[in-house]
C-alpha positions, -999 to 999 in steps of 0.1 A, spaced: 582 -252 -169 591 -235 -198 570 -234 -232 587 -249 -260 586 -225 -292 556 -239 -318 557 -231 -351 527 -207 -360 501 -222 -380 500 -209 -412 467 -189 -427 450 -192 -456 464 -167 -474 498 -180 -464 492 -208 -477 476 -199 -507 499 -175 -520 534 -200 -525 502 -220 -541 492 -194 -565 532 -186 -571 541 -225 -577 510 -228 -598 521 -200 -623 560 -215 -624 544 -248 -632 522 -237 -655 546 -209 -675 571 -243 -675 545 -258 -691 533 -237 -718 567 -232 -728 570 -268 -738 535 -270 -753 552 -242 -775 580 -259 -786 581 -263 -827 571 -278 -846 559 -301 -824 556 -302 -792 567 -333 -770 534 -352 -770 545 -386 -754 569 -374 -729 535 -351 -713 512 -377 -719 538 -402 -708 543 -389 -681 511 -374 -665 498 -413 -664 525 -426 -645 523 -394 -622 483 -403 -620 490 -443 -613 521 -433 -590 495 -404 -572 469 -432 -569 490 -460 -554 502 -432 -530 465 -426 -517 459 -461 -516 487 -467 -486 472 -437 -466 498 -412 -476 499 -383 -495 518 -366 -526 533 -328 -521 518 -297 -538 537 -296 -571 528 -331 -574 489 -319 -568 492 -291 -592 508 -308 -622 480 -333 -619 456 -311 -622 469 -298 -653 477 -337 -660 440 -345 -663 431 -316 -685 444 -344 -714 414 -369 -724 438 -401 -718 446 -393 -685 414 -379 -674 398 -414 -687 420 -431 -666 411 -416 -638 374 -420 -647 378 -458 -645 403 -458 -612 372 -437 -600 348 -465 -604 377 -492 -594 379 -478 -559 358 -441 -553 369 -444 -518 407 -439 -524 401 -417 -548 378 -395 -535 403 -388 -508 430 -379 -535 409 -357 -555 393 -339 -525 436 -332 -514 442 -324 -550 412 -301 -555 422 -281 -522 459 -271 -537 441 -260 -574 433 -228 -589 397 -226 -608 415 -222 -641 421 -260 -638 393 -273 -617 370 -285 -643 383 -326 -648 392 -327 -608 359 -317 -594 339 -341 -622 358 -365 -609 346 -363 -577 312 -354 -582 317 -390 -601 332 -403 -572 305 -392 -548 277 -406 -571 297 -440 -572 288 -441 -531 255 -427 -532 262 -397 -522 237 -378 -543 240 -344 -530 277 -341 -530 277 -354 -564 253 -325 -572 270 -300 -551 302 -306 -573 287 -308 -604 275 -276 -602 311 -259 -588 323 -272 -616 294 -258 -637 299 -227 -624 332 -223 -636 335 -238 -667 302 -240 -684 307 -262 -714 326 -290 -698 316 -323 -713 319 -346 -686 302 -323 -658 273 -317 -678 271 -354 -688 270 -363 -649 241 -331 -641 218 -350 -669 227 -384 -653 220 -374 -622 192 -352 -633 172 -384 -646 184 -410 -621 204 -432 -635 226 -457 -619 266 -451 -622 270 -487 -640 255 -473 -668 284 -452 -675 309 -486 -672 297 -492 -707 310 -460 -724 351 -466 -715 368 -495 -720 388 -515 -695 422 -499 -685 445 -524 -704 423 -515 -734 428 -475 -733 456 -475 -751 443 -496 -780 412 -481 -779 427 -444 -783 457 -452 -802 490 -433 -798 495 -401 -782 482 -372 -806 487 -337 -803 448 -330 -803 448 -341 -772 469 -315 -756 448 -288 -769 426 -285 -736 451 -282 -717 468 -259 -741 435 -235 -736 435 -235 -701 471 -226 -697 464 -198 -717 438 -186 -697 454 -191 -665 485 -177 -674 466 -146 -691 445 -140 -660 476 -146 -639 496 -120 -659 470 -89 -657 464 -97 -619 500 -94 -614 503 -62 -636 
């Protein structure tokens, strides 16, 4: 009996490499609209980085799975406070779901904009009691960027002990973000603005 031809698993740096190439497109497509003047379009990115998140979510929820420009642009998605605090709370909602989309989403995203998708988890893990994972990706994300906020606000919580309801109290409910934060401002793409930059930079000289 004949063998029937099989595609040949792909390795990692075939796979890695149309990552790192759709990364840059997404991100150069990107920056270019953060660039526009004089202003950029603030609630068409904010706009629609949530319903990607709540679309990306629901996806996870039914057992399936969202493609790798979809995983990449929501990387860069929760790199904006409104978004990322979102997240926080569908993190705390259901860490089960969501741990499985961030652990998928992490996989398919370059360091440059790792920093909200591995707190995430490391908030996720916690949220189980899974102490050490939560450690272990707290301090990836450490590693990488330093000075992030909400990594080094989880490495003191979990430093001291402290139970993840205690951080229920610091966000409001989900129908309440919007009123709580108020409009989409501009501020709030500045993060993301920074790590584009940085990306893009570092992308350019390795390519040079």
């Amino acid at each position: 009996m004949d063998t029937p031809d099989l595609p040949t698993p792909l390795t990692a740096q075939e796979h890695t490499d149309p990552l790192r190439k759709l990364t840059r497109q997404l991100a150069g497509h990107l920056a270019d609209q953060l660039r526009i003047h004089p202003r950029p379009p603030v609630e068409q990115i904010v706009g629609g980085g949530l319903a990607r998140l709540r679309q990306t979510i629901s996806t996870y929820r039914h057992g399936t799975a969202i493609d790798d420009a979809t995983a990449i642009r929501l990387a860069m998605d929760l790199q904006i406070v409104r978004i990322r605090d979102e997240a926080w709370l569908a993190v705390q909602a259901e860490p089960a779901a969501m741990t499985t989309m961030l652990l998928d989403v992490a996989r398919r995203t370059q360091p440059a904009f790792l920093a909200p998708v591995g707190s995430l988890r490391a908030l996720a893990a916690w949220c189980q009691g899974e102490l050490d994972v939560a450690k272990r990706a707290v301090a990836e994300v450490l590693a990488v960027s330093p000075f992030y906020s909400m990594a080094q606000l989880l490495k003191l919580a979990l430093h001291v002990g402290a139970h993840p309801e205690t951080l229920r109290v610091r966000l409001p409910l989900p129908a309440e973000l919007d009123l709580f934060m108020g409009p989409p401002r501009q501020e709030w793409l500045q993060h993301l603005q920074r790590s584009l930059t940085v990306y893009l930079d570092a992308a350019g000289s390795a390519k040079g």
